[in-house]
Every structure is written in structure tokens, then in C-alpha cells.
C-alpha positions in Angstrom: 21.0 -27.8 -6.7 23.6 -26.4 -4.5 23.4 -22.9 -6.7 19.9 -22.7 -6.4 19.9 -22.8 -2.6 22.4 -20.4 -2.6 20.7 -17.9 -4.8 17.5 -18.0 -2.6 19.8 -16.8 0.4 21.4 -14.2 -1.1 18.1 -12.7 -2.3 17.6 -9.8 -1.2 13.9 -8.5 -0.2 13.7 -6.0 -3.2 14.7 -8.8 -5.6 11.8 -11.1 -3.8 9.4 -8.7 -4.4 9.9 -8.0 -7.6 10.0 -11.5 -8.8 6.4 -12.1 -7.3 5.5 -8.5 -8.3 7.0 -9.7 -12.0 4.8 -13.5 -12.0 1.7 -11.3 -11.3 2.5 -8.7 -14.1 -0.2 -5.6 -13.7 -1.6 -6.7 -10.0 -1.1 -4.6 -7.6 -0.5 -6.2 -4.4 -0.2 -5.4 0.0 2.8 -5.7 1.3 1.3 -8.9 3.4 0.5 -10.4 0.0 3.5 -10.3 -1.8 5.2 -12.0 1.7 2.9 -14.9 1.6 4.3 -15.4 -2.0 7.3 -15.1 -1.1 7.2 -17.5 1.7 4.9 -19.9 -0.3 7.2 -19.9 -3.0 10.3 -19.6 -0.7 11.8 -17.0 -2.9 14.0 -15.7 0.5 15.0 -17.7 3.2 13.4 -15.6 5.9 14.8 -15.9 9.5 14.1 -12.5 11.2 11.5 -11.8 14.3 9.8 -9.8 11.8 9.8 -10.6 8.1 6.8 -8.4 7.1 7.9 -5.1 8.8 11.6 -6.1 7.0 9.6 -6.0 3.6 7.5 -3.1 4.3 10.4 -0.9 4.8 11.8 -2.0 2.3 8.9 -1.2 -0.6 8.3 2.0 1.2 11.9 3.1 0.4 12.0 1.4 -2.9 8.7 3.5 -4.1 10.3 6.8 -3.5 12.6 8.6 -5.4 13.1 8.6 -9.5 15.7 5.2 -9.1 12.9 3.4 -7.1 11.4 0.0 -8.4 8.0 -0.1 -6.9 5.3 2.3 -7.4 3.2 2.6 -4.0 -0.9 2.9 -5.3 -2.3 6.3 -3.8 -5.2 5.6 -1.9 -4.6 2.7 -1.2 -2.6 1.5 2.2 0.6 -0.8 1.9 -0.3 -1.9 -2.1 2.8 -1.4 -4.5 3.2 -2.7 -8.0 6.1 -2.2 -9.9 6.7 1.4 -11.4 6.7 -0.3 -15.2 3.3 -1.4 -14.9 2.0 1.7 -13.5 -0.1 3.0 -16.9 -2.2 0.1 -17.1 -3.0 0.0 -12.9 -3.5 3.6 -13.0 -6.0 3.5 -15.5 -8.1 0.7 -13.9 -7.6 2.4 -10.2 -8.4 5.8 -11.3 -11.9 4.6 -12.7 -12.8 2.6 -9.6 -11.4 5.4 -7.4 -13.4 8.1 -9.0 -16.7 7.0 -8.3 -15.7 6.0 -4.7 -13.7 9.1 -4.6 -17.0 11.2 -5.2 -18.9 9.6 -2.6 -16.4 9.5 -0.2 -16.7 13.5 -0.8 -19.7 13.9 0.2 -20.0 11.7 3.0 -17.3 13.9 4.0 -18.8 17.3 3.7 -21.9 16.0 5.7 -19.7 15.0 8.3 -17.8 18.7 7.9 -21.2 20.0 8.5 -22.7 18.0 11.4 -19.7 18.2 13.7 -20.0 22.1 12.8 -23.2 22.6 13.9 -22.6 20.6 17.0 -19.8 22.4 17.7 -21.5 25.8 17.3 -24.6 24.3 19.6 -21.7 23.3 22.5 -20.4 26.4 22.5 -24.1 28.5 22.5 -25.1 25.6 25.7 -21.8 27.1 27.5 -22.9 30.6 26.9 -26.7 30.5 27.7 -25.6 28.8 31.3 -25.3 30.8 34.5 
């Protein structure tokens, strides 16, 4: 009993995560997520103003780099997954991101095109004035 209490404060927040990140094998997960598993679970003993920031960092600097653990999921804000299981999330984000991706394009472009011609319309207003 005593052991196990002491493990769970010495863990650090990259061992947390990848234990939840681990339990919920090929799931990518938010940063917010993975801390509400780890404080359901109580996997850390957590006693800073500002746990979630703490973690954050922390996957943000463990997701870079050859030697990092986590893989951070382009496109998508604050969601990591561990780099092992990257093949099999890439495959299922890359086919829900490509039709998204393709409308997102040209929503985009009309966007591109309206602010263009308003643009051109302001500056033609300015000129015609006198």
C-alpha cells in the first residue's frame, strides 16, 4: 500500500499521460481529456495552481523532436496520441480530414475573394471622393 502511494507521487506528468494515453490504445485525446483521466483515476497527485497548463507544456515538448513520446494530431488543437500508434490514427484522421479539408478550401477561397473585392470597392470609394 505504502509503495503504491508512493509511486503515484513520483509520477511524473509524461509517465501519467502515457499510462492513460496507453489504457486508450489508438484514441487520440486533448490535453483536457487525458487530465480528467488522470485526475479521475488519480494517476498523479496534482497540487499546482495549474495542473492542465503543467501537462500541456509538457505534451507540447514531449511531441517534438525524434526522442519524443507523443505525437501532437495536425489539425487538430491540443490532441496528442502516442507516436507508436500513429499509423493506425493517421489513417482514420487523414480520411475524415480530407473531405473536411476540401471544403474548408473552398469556403476559404470564397472568403479570399469577397474581402478582395471589397477591398478593391474601398479603395475605388476613396478615390471617386472629392
Amino acid at each position: 500500500m505504502r509503495e503504491r502511494q508512493k509511486k503515484k507521487k513520483g509520477r511524473t506528468w509524461a509517465e501519467a499521460a502515457k499510462t492513460v494515453l496507453e489504457k486508450y490504445p489508438n484514441t487520440p485525446m486533448s490535453h483536457k481529456e487525458i487530465l480528467q483521466v488522470i485526475q479521475r483515476e488519480r494517476l498523479k497527485e496534482i497540487s499546482g495552481t495549474s495542473p492542465l497548463a503543467c501537462l500541456n507544456a509538457m505534451l507540447h515538448t514531449n511531441s517534438r523532436g525524434e526522442e519524443g513520446i507523443f505525437y501532437k494530431v495536425p489539425g487538430r488543437m491540443g490532441v496528442y496520441t502516442l507516436k507508436k500508434d500513429i499509423s493506425d490514427v493517421a489513417k482514420e484522421l487523414s480520411e475524415e480530414g480530407s473531405e473536411e479539408s476540401s471544403d474548408n478550401l473552398s469556403d476559404s477561397r470564397s472568403t479570399e475573394n469577397n474581402s478582395s473585392a471589397i477591398t478593391q470597392e474601398g479603395r475605388r470609394g476613396r478615390w471617386m471622393r472629392r
